[in-house]
N, C-alpha and C positions, 0 to 999 in steps of 0.2 A: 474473564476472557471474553473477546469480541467473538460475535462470529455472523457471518456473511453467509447468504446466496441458499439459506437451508431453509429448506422446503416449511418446515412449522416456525419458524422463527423470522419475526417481521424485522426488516433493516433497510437502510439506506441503501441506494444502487451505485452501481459506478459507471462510466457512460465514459465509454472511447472519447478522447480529446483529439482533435489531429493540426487543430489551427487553431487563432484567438476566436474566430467567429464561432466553434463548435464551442467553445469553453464560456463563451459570453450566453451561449442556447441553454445553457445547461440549468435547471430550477437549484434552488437550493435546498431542495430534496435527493439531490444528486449528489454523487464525488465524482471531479473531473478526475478521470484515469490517462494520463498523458501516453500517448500511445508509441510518441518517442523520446527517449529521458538521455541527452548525448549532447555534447557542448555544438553550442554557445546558451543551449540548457534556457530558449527564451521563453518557451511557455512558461516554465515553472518559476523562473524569474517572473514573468505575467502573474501568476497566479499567487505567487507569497507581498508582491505589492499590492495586490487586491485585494487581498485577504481571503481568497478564493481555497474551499476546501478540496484537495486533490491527491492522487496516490501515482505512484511509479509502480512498475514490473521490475525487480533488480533482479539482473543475470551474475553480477559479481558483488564484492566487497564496496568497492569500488563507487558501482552505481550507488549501493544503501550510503555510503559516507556524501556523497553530494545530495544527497536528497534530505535527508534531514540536514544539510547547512543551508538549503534554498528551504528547508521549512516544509516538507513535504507533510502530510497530514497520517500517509500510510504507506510503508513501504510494502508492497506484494512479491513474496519469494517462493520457489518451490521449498517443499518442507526440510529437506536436507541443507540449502543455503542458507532459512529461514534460522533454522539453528545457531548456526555460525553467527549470523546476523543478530540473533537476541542475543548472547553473548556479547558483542561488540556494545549494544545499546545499551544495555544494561551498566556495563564500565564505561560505556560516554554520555550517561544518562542522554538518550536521545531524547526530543521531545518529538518523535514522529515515531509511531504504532507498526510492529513487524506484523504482519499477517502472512500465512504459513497458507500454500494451496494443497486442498485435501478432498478427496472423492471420497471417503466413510470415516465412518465413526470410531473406527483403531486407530485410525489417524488424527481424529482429533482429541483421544486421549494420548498419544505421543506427541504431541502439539502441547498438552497441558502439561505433561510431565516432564517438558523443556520448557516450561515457562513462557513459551511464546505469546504476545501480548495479545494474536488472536487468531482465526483462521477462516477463509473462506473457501465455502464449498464451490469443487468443479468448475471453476474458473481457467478460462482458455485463455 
């Protein structure tokens, strides 16, 4: 299991995207986190011809299905959507990472006993 943004556990950040210029700023110690994921979808087009490592916020079903076809590297859900969404992946073998938002550690054993590929903490 991945897990993000916890306090003893060293990982990769994620950094608000809002335009090419923030995404092109970004080190490759970073994940560009697209701050808006909604068609004509051109960052994330930008970012999967680059080869650029980057994650969406999915609010639906919906959002997680276009982002793993543009190649998303992570999709970020609340844990309840999260859910649904490992389920999906899992039958569409994605090749982009569900990560489950979680403030404690009951949460990320219910995160591991749904199989969720990962979780990150406290994330707004």
């Amino acid at each position: 299991m991945l897990i993000f943004n916890h306090k003893d556990i060293e990982s990769e950040s994620f950094v608000e995207v809002k335009n090419l210029e923030d995404i092109n700023k970004c080190s490759s110690q970073n994940i560009a986190l697209l701050s808006k994921f909604n068609e004509p979808y051109e960052l994330a087009k930008y970012c999967k011809e680059q080869d650029i490592t980057y994650a969406i916020r999915a609010k639906s079903i919906k959002d997680a299905l276009f982002a793993n076809a543009l190649n998303a590297n992570y999709i970020i859900a609340d844990l309840n959507l999260a859910k649904n969404l490992q389920k999906i992946a899992t039958e569409y073998l994605f090749d982009s990472k569900i990560l489950a938002i979680i403030s404690n550690d009951l949460e990320l054993e219910e995160a591991a006993l749904n199989s969720i590929d990962g979780v990150i903490y406290n994330f707004n």
